[in-house]
Kinemage of the C-alpha trace (Angstrom):
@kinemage 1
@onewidth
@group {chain A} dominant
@subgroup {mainchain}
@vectorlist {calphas} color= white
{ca unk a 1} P 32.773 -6.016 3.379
{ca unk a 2} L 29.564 -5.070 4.951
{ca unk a 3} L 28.886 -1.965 3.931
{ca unk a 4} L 28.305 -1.128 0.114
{ca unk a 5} L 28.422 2.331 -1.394
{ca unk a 6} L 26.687 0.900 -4.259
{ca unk a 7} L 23.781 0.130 -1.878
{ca unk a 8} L 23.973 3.499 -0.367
{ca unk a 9} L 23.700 5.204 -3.854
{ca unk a 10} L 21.188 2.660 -5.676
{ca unk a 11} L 19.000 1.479 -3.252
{ca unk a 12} L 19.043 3.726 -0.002
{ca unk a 13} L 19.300 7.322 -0.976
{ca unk a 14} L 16.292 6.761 -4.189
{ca unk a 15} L 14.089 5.034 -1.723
{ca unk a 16} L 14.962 7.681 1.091
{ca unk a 17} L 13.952 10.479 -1.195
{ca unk a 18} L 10.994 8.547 -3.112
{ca unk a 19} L 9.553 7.169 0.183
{ca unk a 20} L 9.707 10.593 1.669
{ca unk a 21} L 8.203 12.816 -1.342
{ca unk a 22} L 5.532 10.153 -1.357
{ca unk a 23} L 4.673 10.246 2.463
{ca unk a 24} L 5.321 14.313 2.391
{ca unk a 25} L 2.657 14.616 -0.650
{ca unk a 26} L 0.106 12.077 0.988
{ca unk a 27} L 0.368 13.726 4.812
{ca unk a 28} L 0.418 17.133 2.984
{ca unk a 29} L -3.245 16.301 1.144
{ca unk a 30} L -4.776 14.182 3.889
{ca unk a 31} L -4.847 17.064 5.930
{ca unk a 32} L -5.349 20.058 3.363
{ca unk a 33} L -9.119 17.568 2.847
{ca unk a 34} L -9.581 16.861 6.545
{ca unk a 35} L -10.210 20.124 7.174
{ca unk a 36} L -13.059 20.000 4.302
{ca unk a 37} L -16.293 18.439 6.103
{ca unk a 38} L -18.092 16.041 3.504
{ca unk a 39} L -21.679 17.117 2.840
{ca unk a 40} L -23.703 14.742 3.920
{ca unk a 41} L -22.723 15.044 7.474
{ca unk a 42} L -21.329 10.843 7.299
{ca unk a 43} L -18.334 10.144 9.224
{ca unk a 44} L -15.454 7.740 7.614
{ca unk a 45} L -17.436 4.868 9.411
{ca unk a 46} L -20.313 5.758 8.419
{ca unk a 47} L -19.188 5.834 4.348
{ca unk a 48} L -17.826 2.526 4.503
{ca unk a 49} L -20.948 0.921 6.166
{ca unk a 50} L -23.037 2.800 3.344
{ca unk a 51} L -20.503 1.842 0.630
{ca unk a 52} L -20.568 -1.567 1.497
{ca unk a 53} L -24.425 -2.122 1.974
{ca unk a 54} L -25.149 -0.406 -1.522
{ca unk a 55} L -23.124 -3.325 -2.483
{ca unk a 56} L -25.252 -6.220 -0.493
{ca unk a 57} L -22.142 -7.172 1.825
{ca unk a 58} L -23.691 -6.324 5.764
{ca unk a 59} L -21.528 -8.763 6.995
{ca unk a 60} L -17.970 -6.786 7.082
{ca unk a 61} L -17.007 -5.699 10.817
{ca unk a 62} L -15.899 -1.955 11.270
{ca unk a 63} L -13.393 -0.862 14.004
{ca unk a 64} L -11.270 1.774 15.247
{ca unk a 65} L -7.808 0.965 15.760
{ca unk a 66} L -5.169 3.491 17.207
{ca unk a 67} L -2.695 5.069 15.069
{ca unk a 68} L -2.077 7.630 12.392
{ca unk a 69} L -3.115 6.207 8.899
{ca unk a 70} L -3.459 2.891 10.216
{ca unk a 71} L -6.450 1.708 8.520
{ca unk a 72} L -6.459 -1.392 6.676
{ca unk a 73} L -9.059 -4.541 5.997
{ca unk a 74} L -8.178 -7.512 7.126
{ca unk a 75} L -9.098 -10.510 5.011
{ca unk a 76} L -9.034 -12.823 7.615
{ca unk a 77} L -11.352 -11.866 9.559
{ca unk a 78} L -13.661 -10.001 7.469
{ca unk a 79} L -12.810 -6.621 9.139
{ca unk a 80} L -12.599 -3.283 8.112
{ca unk a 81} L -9.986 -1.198 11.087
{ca unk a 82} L -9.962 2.723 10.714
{ca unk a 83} L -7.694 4.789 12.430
{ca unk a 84} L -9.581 7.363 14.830
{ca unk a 85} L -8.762 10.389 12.101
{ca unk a 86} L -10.975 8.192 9.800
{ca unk a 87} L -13.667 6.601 11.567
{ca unk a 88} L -14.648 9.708 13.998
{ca unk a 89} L -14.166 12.761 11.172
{ca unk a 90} L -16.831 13.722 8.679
{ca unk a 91} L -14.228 14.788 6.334
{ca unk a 92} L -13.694 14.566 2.737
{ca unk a 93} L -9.993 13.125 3.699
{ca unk a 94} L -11.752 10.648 6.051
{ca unk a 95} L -14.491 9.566 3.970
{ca unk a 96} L -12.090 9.132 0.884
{ca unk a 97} L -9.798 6.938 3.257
{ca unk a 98} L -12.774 4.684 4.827
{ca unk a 99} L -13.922 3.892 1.241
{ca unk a 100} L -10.920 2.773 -0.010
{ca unk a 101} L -10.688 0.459 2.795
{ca unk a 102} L -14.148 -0.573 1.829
{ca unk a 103} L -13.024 -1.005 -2.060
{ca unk a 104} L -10.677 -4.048 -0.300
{ca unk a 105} L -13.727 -6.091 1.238
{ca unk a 106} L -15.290 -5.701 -1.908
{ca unk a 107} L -12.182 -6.902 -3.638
{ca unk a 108} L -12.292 -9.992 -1.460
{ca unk a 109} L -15.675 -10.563 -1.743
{ca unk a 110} L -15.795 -10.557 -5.518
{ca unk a 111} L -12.610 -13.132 -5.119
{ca unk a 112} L -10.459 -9.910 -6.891
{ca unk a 113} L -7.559 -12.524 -8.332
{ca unk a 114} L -4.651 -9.494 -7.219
{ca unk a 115} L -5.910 -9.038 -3.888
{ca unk a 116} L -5.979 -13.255 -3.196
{ca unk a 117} L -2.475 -13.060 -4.986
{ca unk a 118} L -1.343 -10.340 -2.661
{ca unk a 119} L -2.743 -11.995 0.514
{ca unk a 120} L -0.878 -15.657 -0.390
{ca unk a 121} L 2.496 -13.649 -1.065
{ca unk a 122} L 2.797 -11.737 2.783
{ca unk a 123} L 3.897 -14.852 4.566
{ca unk a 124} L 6.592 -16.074 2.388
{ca unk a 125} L 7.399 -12.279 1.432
{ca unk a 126} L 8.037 -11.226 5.223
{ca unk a 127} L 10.494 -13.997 5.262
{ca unk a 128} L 11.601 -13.143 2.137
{ca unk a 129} L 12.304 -9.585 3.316
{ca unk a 130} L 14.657 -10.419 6.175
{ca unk a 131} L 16.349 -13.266 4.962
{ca unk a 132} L 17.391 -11.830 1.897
{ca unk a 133} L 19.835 -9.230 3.875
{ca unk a 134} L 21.237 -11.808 5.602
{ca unk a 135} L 21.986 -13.606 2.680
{ca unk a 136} L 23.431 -10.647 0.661
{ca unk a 137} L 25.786 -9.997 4.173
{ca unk a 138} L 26.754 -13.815 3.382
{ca unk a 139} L 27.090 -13.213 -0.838
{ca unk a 140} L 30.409 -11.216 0.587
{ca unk a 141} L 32.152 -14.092 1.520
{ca unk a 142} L 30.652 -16.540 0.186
{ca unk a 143} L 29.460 -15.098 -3.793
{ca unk a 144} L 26.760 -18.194 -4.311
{ca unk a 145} L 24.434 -17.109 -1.479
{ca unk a 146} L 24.002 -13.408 -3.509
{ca unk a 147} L 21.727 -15.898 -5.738
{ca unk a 148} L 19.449 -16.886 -2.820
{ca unk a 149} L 19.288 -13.767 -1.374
{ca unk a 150} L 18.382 -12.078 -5.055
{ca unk a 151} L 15.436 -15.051 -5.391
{ca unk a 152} L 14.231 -14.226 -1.687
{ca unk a 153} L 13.999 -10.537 -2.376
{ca unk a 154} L 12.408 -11.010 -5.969
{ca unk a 155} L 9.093 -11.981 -3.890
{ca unk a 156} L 8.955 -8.714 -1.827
{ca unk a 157} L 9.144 -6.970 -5.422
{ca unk a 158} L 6.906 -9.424 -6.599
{ca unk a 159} L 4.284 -8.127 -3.422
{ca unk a 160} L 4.800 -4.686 -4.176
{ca unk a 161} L 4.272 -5.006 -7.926
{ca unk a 162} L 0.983 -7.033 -6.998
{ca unk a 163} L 0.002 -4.247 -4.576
{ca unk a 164} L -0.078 -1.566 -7.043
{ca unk a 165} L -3.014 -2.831 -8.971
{ca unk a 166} L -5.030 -3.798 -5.742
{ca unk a 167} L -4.383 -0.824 -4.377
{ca unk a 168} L -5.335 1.440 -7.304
{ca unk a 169} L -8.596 -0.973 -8.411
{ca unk a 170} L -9.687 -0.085 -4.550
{ca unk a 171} L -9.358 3.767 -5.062
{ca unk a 172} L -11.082 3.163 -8.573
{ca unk a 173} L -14.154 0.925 -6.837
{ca unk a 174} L -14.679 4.151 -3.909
{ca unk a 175} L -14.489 6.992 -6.235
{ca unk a 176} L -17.373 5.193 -8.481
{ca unk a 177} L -19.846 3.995 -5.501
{ca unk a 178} L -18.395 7.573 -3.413
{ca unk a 179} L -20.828 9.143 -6.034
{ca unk a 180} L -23.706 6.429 -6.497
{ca unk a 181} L -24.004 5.507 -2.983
{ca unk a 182} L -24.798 9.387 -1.926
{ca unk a 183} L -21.970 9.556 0.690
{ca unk a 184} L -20.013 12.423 -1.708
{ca unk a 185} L -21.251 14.774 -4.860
{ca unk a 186} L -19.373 14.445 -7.696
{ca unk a 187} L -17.514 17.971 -6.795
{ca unk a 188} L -16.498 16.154 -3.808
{ca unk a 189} L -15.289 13.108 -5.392
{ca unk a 190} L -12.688 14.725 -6.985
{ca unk a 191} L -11.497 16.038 -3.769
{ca unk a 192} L -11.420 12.918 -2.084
{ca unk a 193} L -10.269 10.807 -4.909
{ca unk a 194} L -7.388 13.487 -4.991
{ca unk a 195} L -6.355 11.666 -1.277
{ca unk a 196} L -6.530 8.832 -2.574
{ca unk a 197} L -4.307 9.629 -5.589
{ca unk a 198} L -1.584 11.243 -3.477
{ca unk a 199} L -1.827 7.573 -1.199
{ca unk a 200} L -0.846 5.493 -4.289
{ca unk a 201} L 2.442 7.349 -4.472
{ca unk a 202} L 3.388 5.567 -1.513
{ca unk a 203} L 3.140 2.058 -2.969
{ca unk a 204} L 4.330 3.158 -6.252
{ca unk a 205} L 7.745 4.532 -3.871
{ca unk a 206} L 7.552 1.529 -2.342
{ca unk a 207} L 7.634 -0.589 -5.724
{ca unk a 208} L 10.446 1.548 -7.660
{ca unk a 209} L 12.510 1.092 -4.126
{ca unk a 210} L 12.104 -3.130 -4.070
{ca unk a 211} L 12.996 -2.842 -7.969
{ca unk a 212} L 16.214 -1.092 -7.265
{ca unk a 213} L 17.017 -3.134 -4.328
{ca unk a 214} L 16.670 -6.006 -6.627
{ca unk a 215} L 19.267 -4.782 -9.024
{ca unk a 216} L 21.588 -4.170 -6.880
{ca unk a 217} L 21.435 -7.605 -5.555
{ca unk a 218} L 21.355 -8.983 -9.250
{ca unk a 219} L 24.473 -6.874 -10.129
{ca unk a 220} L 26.257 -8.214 -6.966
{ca unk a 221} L 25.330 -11.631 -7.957
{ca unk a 222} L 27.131 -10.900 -11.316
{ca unk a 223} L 24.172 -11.499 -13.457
{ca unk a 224} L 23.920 -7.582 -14.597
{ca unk a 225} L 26.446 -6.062 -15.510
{ca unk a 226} L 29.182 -8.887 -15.824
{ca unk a 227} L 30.474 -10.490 -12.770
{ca unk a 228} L 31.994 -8.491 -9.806
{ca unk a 229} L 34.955 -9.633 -8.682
């Protein structure tokens, strides 16, 4: 049996509505603030460069990269990649965005334990993430291989429970040095930190959806629950 209505009802249709309320909420106040232009005139670019200096690191590389919310700092390579929304607009949306990204490097730079966690976990957890399915398909026929599957999927819950303090000690590090570092007043932090609020939801979907994946395998597997036979 490939298909599972238990799947359907305790994994799929809570992390179809969570994921969507989250993205609905974040889309929703990115663009209520992006129509808000930040004081000082600094573009998202422009914050994170300032956020970063006030903070002695000059050696982080800023880029745009194409897509919609796309932004992200990349570890690796020491870069910081905004989306065009974020590193063209003077917006509070934009500036609240580019310093969040900026609260990563920082992260990495002050060797954030979370963040190195997070960064060790992606390789074995994007294994983790398909195999785990194919296992589960498997744990039909064959009940030991729901085991493996649960233990490969336990590390993509792992990565998204590790996520949610990274991502929220980010948000906390730009709505501080937003303030200090003169790229927002402290009326506008609250604005912008209100972006960054309504961002976290998305991880925190993302986190209650792994969870409940997890059980489901685990109650497969027979070790919640009694055994299903």
């Amino acid at each position: 049996m490939i298909f599972d209505p238990m799947y359907l009802l305790l994994a799929v249709l809570p992390g179809l509505i969570l994921g969507g309320l989250a993205t609905l909420v974040t889309k929703s106040t990115f663009s209520k603030y992006s129509r808000v232009r930040a004081a000082s005139g600094l573009t998202g670019a422009q914050a994170a460069y300032r956020m970063l200096k006030s903070q002695g690191i000059d050696y982080v590389d800023i880029e745009m990269v194409q897509g919609f919310l796309s932004d992200h700092y990349d570890p690796r390579t020491r870069t910081l990649r905004l989306s065009p929304g974020v590193y063209q607009s003077d917006s509070l949306s934009a500036v609240g965005v580019a310093c969040h990204e900026a609260g990563h490097a920082l992260q990495h730079a002050n060797a954030y334990a979370p963040l190195a966690i997070r960064s060790a976990l992606v390789p074995v957890t994007s294994f983790g993430s398909q195999a785990s399915y194919i296992f589960l398909m498997l744990g039909f026929i064959f009940r030991p291989f729901l085991l493996v599957g649960a233990a490969m999927f336990a590390l993509v819950v792992l990565f998204s429970l590790v996520t949610l303090p990274v991502e929220w000690d980010a948000s906390a590090r730009a709505k501080r040095l937003m303030v200090s570092s003169g790229i927002v007043t402290q009326r506008e932090q609250e604005s912008a930190g209100q972006v960054l609020n309504a961002a976290f939801l998305t991880y925190l979907a993302s986190a209650v959806t792994a969870l409940l994946t997890l059980l489901y395998f685990l109650l497969r597997a027979g070790l919640l629950g009694g055994s299903d036979d």
